[in-house]
C-alpha positions as CSV (number, residue, x, y, z in Angstrom):
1,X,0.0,0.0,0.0
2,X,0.8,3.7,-0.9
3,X,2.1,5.8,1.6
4,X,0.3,9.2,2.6
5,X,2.1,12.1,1.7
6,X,1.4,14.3,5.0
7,X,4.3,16.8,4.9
8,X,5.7,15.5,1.2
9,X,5.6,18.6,-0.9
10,X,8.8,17.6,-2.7
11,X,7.3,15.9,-6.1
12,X,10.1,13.6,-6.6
13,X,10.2,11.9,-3.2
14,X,6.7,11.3,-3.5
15,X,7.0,9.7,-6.7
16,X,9.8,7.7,-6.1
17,X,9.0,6.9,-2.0
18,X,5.8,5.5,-3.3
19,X,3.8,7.9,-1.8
20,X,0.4,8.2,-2.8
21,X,-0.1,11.0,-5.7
22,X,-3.3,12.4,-6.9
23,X,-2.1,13.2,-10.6
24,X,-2.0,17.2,-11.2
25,X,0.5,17.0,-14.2
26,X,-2.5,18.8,-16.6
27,X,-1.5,21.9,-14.8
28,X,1.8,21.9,-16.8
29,X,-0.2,21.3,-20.1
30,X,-2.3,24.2,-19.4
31,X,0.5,26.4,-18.2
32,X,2.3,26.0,-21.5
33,X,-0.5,26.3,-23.7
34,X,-1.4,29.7,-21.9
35,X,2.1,30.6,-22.5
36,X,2.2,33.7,-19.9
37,X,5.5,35.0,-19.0
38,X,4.3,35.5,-15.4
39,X,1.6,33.3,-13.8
40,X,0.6,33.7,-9.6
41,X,-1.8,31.1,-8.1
42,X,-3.0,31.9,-4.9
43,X,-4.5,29.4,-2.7
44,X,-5.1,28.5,1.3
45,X,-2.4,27.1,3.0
46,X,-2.0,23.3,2.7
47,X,-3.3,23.6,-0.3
48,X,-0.6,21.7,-2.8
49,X,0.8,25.0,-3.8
50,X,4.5,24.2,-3.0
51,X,4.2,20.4,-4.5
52,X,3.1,22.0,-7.5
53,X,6.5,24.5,-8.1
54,X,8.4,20.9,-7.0
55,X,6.5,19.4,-9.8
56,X,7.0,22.1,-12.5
57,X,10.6,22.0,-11.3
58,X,11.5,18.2,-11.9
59,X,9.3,18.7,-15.5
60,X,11.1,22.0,-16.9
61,X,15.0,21.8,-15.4
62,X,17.1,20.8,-17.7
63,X,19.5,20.4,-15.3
64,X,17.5,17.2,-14.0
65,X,16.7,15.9,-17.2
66,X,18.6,12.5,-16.6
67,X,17.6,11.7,-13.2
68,X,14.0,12.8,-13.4
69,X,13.0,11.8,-16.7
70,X,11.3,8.1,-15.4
71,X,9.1,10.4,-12.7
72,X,6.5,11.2,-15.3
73,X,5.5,7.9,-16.5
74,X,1.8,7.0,-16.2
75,X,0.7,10.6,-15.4
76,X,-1.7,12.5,-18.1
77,X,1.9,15.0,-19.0
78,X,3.5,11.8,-20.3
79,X,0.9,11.2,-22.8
80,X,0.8,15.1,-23.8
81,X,1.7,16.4,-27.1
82,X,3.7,19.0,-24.5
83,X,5.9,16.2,-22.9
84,X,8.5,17.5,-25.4
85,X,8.9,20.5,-22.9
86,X,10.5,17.9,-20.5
87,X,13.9,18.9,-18.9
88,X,14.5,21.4,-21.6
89,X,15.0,25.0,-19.4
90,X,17.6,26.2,-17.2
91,X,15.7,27.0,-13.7
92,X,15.5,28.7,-10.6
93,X,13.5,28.0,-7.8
94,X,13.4,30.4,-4.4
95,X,11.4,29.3,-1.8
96,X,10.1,32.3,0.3
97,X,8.4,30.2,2.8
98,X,11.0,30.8,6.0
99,X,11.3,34.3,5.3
100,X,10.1,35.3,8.8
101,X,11.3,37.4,11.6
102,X,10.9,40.1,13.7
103,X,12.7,43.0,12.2
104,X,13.7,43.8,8.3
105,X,17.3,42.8,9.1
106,X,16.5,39.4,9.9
107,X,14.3,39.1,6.4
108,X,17.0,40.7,4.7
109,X,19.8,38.2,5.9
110,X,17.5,35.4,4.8
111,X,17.2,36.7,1.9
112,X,20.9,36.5,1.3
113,X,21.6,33.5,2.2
114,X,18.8,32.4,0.1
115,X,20.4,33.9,-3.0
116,X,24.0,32.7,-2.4
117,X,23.2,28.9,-2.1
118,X,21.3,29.1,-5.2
119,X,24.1,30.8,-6.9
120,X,26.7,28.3,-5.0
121,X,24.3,25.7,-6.7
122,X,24.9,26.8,-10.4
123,X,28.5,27.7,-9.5
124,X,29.9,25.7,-12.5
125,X,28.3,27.6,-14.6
126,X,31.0,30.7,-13.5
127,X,33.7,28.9,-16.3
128,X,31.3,30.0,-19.3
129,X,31.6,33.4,-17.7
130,X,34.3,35.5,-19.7
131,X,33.3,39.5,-18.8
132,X,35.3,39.9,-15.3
133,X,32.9,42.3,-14.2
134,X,30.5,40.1,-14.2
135,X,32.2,37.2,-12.1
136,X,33.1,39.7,-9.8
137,X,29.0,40.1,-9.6
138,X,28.6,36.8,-9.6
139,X,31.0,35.9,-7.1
140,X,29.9,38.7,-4.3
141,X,26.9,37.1,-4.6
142,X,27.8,33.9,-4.1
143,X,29.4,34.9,-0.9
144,X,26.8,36.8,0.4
145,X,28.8,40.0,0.2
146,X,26.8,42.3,-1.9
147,X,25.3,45.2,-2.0
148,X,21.2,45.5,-1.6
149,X,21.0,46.9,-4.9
150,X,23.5,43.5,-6.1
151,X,20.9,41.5,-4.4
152,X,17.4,43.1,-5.8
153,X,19.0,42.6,-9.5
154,X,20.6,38.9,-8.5
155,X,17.6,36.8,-9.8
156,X,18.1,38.9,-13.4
157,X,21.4,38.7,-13.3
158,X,21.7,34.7,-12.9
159,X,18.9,34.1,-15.2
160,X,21.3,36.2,-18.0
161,X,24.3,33.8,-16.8
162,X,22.2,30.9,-17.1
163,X,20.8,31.6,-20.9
164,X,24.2,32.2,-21.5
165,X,25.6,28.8,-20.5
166,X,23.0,27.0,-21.8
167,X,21.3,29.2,-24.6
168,X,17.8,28.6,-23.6
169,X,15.7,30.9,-21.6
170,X,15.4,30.3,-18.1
171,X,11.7,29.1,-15.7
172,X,11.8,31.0,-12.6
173,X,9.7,29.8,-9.4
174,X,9.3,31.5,-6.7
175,X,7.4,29.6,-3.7
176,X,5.2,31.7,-1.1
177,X,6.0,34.9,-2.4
178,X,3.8,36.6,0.1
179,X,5.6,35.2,3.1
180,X,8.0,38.5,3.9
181,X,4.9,40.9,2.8
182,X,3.1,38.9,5.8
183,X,5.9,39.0,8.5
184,X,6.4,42.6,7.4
185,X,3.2,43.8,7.7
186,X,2.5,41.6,10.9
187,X,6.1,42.8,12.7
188,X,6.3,46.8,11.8
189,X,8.1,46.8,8.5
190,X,5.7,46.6,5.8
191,X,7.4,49.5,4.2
192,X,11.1,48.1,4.1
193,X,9.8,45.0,3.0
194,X,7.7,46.2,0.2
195,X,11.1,48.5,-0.9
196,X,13.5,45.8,-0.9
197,X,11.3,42.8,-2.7
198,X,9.4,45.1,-4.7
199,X,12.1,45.9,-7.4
200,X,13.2,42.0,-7.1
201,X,9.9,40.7,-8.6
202,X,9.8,43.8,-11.3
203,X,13.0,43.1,-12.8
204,X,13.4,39.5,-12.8
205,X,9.7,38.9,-13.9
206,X,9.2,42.1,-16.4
207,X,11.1,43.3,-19.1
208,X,13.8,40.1,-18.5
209,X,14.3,38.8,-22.1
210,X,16.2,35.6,-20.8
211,X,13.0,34.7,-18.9
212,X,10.8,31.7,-20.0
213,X,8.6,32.0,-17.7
214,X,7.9,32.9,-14.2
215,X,5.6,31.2,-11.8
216,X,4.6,32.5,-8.5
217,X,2.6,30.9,-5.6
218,X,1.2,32.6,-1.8
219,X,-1.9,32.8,-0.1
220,X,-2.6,36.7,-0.8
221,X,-2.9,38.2,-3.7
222,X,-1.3,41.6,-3.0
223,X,-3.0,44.4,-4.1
224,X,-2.1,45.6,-7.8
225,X,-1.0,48.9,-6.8
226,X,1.3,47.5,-4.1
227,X,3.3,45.2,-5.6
228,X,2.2,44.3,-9.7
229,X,1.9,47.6,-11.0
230,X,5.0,47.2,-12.9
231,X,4.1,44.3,-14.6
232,X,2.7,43.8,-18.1
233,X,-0.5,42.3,-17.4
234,X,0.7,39.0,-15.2
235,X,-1.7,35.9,-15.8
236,X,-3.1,35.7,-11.8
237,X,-5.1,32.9,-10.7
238,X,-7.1,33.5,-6.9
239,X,-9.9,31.6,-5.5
240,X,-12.2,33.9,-7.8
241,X,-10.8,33.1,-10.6
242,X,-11.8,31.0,-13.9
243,X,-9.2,28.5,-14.5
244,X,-7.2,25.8,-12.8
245,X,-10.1,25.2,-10.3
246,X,-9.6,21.6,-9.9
247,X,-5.6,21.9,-9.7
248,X,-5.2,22.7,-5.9
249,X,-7.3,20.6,-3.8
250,X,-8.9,17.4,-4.3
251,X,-12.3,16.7,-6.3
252,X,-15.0,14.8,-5.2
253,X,-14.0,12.0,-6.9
254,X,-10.5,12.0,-6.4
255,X,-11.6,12.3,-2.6
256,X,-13.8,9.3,-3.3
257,X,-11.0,7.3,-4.8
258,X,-8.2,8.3,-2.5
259,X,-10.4,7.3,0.5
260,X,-11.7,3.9,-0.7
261,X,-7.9,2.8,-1.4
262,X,-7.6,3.5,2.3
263,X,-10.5,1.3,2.9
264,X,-12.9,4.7,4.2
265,X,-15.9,5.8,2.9
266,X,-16.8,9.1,1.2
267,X,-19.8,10.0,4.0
268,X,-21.9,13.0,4.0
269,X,-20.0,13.8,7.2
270,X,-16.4,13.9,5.7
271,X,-17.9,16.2,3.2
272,X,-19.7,18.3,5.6
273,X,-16.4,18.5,7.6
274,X,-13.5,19.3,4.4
275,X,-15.7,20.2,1.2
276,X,-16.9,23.3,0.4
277,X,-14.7,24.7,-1.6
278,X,-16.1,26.9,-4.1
279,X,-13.2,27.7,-7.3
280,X,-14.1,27.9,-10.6
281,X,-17.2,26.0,-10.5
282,X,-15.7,22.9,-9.0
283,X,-16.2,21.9,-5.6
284,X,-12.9,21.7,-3.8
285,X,-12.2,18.7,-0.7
286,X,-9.4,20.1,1.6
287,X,-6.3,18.2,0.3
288,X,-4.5,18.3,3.9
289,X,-7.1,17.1,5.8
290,X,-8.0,14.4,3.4
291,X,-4.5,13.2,4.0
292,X,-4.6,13.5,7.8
293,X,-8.3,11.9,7.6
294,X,-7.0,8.9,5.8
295,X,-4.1,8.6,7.6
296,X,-6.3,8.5,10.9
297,X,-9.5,7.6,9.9
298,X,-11.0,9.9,12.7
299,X,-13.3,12.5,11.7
300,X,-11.8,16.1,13.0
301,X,-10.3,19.1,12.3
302,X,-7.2,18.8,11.0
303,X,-6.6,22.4,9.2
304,X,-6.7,24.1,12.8
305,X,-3.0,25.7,13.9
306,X,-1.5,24.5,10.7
307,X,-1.1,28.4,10.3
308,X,-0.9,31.7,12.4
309,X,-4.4,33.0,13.0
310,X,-3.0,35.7,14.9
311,X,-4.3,38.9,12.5
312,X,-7.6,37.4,12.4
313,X,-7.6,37.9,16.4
314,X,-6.6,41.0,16.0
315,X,-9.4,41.7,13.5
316,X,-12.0,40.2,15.2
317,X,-11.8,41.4,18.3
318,X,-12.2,44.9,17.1
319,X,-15.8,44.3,15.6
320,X,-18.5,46.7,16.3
321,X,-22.2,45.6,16.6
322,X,-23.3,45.2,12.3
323,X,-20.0,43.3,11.6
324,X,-20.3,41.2,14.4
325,X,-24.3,40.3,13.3
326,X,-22.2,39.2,9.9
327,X,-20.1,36.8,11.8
328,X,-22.5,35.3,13.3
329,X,-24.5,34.9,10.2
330,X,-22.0,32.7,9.0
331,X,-21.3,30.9,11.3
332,X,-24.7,29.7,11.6
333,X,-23.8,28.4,7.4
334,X,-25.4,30.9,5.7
335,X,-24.1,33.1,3.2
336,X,-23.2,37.0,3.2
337,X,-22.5,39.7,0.6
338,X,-19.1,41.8,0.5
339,X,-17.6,43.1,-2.3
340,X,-14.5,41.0,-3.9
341,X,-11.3,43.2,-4.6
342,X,-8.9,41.8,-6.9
343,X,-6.1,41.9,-4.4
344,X,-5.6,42.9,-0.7
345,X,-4.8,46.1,0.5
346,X,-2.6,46.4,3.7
347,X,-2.8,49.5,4.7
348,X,-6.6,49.1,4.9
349,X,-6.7,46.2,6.9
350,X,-4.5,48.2,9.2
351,X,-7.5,51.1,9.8
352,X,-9.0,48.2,11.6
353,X,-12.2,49.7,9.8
354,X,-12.7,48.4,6.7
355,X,-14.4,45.3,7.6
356,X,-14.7,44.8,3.7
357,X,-11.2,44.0,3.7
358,X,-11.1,41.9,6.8
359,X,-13.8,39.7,4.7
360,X,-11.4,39.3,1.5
361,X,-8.6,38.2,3.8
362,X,-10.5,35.6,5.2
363,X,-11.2,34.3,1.8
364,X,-7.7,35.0,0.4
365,X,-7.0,32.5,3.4
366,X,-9.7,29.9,3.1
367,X,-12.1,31.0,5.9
368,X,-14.5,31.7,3.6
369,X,-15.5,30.7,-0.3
370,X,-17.8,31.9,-3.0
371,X,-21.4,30.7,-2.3
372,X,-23.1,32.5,-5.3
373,X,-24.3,35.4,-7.5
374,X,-27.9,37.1,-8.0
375,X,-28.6,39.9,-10.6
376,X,-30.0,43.1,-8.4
377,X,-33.3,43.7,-9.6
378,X,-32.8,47.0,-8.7
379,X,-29.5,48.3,-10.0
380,X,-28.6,44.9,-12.6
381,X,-25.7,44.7,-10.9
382,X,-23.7,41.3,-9.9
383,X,-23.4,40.3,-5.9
384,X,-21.7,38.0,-4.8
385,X,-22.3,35.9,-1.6
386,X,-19.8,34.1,0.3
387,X,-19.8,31.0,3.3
388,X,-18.0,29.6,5.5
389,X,-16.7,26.2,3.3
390,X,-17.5,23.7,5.8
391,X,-17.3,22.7,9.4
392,X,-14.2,22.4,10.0
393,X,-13.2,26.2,8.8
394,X,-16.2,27.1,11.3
395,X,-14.6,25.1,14.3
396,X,-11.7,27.3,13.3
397,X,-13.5,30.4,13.8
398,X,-15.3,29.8,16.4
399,X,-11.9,28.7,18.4
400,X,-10.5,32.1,17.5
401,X,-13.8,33.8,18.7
402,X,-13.1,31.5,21.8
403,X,-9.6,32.1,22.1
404,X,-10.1,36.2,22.1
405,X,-12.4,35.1,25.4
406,X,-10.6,32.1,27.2
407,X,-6.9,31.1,28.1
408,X,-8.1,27.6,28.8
409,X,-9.5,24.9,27.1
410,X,-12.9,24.9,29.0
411,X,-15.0,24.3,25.7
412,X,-13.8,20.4,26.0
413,X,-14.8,20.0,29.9
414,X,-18.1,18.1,31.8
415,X,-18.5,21.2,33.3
416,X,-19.2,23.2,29.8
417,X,-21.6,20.5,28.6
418,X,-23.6,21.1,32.0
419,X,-23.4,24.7,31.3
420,X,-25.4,24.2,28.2
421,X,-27.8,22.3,29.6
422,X,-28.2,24.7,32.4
423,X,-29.3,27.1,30.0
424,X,-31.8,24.9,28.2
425,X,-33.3,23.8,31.9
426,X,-32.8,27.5,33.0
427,X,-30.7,27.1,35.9
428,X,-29.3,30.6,36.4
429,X,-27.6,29.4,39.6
430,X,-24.9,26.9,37.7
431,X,-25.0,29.2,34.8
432,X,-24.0,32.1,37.2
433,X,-21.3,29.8,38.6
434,X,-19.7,28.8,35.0
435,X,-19.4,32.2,33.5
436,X,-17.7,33.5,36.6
437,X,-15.6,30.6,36.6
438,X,-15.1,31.2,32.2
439,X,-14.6,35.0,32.8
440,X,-11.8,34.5,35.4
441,X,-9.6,32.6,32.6
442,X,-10.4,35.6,29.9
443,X,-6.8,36.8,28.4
444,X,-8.8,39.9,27.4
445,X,-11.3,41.9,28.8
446,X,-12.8,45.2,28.1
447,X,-15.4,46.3,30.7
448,X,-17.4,47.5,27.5
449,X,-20.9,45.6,26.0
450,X,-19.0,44.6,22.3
451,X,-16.2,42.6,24.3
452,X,-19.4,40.8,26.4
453,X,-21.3,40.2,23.8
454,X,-18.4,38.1,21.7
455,X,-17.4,36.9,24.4
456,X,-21.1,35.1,24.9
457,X,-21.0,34.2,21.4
458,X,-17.8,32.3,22.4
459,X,-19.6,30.5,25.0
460,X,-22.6,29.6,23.1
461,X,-20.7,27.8,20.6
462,X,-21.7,24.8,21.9
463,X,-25.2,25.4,20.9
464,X,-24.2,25.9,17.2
465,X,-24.9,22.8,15.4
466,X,-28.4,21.1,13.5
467,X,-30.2,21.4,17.2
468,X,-30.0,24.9,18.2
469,X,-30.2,28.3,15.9
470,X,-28.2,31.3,18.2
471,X,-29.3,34.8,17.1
472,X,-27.7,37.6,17.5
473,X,-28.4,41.4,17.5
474,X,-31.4,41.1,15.5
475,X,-34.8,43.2,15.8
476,X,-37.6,41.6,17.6
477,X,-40.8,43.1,18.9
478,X,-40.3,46.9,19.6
479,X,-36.5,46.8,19.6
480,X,-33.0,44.5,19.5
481,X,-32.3,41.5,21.5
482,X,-28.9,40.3,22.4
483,X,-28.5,37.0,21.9
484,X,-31.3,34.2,21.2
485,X,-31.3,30.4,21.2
486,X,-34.0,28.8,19.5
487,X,-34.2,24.8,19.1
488,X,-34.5,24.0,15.5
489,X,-37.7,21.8,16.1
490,X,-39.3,25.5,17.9
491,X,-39.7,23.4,20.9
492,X,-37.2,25.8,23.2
493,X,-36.7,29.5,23.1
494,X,-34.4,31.7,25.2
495,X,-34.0,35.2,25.0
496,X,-30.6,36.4,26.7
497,X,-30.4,40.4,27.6
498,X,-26.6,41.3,28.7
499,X,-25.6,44.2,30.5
500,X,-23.1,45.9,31.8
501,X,-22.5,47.9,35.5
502,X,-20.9,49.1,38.2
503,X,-20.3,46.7,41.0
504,X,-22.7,48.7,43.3
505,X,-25.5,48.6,40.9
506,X,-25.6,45.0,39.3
507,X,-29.1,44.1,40.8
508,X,-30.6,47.1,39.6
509,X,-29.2,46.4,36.3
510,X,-30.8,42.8,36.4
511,X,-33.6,44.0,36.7
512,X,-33.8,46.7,34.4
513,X,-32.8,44.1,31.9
514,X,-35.7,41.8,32.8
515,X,-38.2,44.8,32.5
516,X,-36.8,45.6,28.5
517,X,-37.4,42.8,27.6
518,X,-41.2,42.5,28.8
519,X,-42.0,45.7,27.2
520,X,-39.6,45.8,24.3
521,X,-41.5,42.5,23.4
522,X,-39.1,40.2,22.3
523,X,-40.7,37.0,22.5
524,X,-42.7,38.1,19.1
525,X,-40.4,36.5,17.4
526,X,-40.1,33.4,18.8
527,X,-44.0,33.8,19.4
528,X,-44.2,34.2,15.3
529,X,-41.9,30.8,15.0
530,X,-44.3,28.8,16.6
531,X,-41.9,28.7,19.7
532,X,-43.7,26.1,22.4
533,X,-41.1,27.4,25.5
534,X,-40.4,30.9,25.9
535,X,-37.6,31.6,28.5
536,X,-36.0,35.3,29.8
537,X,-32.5,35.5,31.2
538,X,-30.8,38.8,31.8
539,X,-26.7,38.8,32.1
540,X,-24.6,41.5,34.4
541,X,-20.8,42.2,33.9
542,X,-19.2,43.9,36.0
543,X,-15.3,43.1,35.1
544,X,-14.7,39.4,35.7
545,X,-17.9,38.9,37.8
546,X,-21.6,38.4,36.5
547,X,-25.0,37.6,38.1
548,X,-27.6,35.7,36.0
549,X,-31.5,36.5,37.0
């Protein structure tokens, strides 16, 4: 039996360790015949993007040709009319994926050393080099001892000494471009970041007549205007785009077959938990937790801290009452509008207010995927919606929203499942006695309503699931409840009024709460519903402490 390739991004170890491979090879077919000089394919993490430059890279380098030309054999490229593009360009490949740190200096060393081994790599290449100047160049870089304007024109520089030495142009890969924009941006240094890699993309990839053809891969598409301005209309494929759909990820069918050889099943469960995937028309199975699934055979989340979440904390924690509505609209699985922009745009996100932004990074990032379009009947014009893909994105998200609330893990404890139950029986004394214990672990707190009110979405997250509906923010009767849990079968209905006080005056707060809600009228709703069992409970804060009534 095949093993699984958790981890295996290299294409050649996973051909020839006998891993098992689901066969992408058409990608090179359709990358030729498009014939772009500069192609980007943005995709979530664990998404296949790096085993894809490992593939193009044991196809293309001629450098290889000898020792990779059996790794083909069997897959649809081998049967192409374009297999004649086998090991027939000189190549680079950079891999930008450890470019992390906490200052600019730290990226820039990388970056270096980087640079060098590649050169140190093509090093016999230096004896076709006759201009002295440029082995001088060549050299210096090599060691690591050049100038930052040496290293921006480096990648142009060995692509000229490569066509040189072997008079074809040269394929130039560059693996998780986005990776120092990210750790720039996240650590204070967006600006240096942007200066120094900036002019490295624009003259390797435009205007370089001994490139071939450039392929890039991230997870964000960077806003034109930041970072592809220069370049003459680059071929870019995001999780918007028409075209090559079906090349990161797995289908339904290749999930189906890729399972059954493990002796699983293809359930409605696994699909509920990794499908979802919306890109290009094709429904799109989440190719690392497929793997871990099989591997396992144990139904969970598997995409969860395989990346930093830490923006998204930073995002979400600053919601104000609308965008927080939105949130919790999908995560109850249904769909919302935003506008899509064809690249993400930093210094927005960095307002903190334009929550339209904070919705494209989560679906630059896989948090969320294209749901539909409707024609406006009003102004003709297209909207989109967008979901959450499946359940295991919204366990994600939900233990983010957690995580902004609670330092420990007291979603996964006897006591939390009595707290829920508590709330369905209505007994506000263990209720009381659970959220005091809950607040006292917060890592955050903000003695204002907002931070409360996520906080209790947090909590309730239990309660999302086929059973229970939670509501949030929503008119009702004469005005706007907080928070509402209603049983799917309209069997159980609970209205839940928070508040906020001063120590001295919690009581009084209580029962101010308890008397809007009686004439506010918000049972209407659940009265409209058909709701059977109607129950009231008002919530105090007051720092780290709260009283239930």
């Amino acid at each position: 039996m095949k093993s699984i390739p958790i981890s295996v991004d290299n294409f050649k170890k996973v051909i020839e360790g006998n891993y098992y491979y689901v066969d992408k090879t058409m990608v090179i077919e359709d990358l030729i015949k498009t014939g772009a000089s500069v192609t980007l394919y943005t995709r979530p993490r664990r998404f296949g993007k790096s085993l894809l430059l490992s593939t193009l890279d044991c196809f293309f380098n001629i450098e290889t040709k000898e020792s990779n030309k059996n790794l083909f054999d069997g897959l649809y490229i081998s049967k192409s009319e374009y297999f004649g593009y086998f090991g027939k360009y000189p190549l680079i490949r950079l891999d930008f994926k450890e470019l992390k740190g906490s200052s600019y200096e730290t990226i820039y060393n990388k970056l270096k050393i980087i640079i060098s081994t590649v050169y140190r790599e093509k090093s016999y290449i230096k004896k076709s080099i006759a201009n002295a100047n440029d082995l001088k160049n060549y050299n210096l870089i090599e060691s690591g001892e050049c100038s930052i304007e040496e290293l921006q024109n480096s990648i142009t520089f060995l692509t000229k000494m490569l066509e040189n030495y072997y008079k074809e142009k040269v394929v130039v890969l560059i693996d998780e471009y986005d990776t120092p924009i990210n750790e720039g941006h996240a650590n204070g240094y967006y600006e240096e970041v942007m200066e120094l890699f900036r002019p490295i993309l624009s003259s390797s990839l435009k205007g370089n007549d001994s490139l071939k053809m450039g392929v890039l891969t991230g997870v964000l598409r960077v806003a034109k205007e930041s970072l592809f301005s220069t370049f003459n209309n680059p071929k870019i494929y995001d999780v918007m785009s028409k075209g090559y759909g079906e090349y990161f990820g797995f289908t339904k069918n290749e999930t189906k077959e890729l399972l059954e050889y493990y002796g699983l099943e293809l359930t409605d469960k696994v699909s509920e938990m990794y499908d979802g995937y919306n890109i290009d028309s094709t429904k799109i199975y989440n190719p690392w937790s497929i793997l871990n699934y099989a591997e396992s055979g144990v139904l969970k989340p598997y995409w969860i801290n395989t990346g930093s979440n830490k923006l998204l904390k930073d995002l979400l924690i600053n919601l104000n009452e609308d965008e927080m509505i939105k949130l919790e609209t999908l995560l109850k699985n249904e769909s919302i509008t935003f506008t899509y922009r064809e690249g993400l745009n930093y210094e927005n996100i960095d307002t903190y207010n334009d929550f339209n932004s904070i919705l494209n990074l989560l679906l630059f990032s896989g948090y969320l995927t294209y749901d539909k379009s409707i024609i406006s009947e009003i102004s003709e014009e297209n909207i989109d919606f967008f979901k959450i893909p499946n359940n295991e994105v919204k366990k994600e998200i939900l233990s983010i929203v957690q995580d902004i609330s609670f330092k420990t893990d007291i979603m996964r404890t006897p006591e939390y499942e009595e707290f829920l139950k508590s709330i369905v029986n209505e007994n506000k004394e263990y209720m009381e006695k659970f959220i005091n214990m809950s607040l006292n672990t917060t890592s955050y707190y903000d003695e204002v309503e907002a931070f409360y009110h996520i906080y209790m979405i947090g909590l309730f997250g239990g309660f999302l699931n086929k059973n229970y509906i939670v509501k949030s923010n929503r008119e009702a009767g004469l005005g706007r409840f907080d928070l509402m849990i209603e049983k799917t079968d309209r069997t159980l209905g609970i209205i839940i009024e928070l508040k906020v006080s001063d120590e001295d005056n919690m009581e009084n707060k209580a029962q101010e709460g308890i008397t809007q809600m009686k004439e506010k009228e918000y049972y209407k709703e659940l009265i409209l519903d058909k709701v059977t069992n109607i129950k009231e409970i008002v919530i105090v804060f007051h720092g780290k402490k709260a009283i239930v009534r």
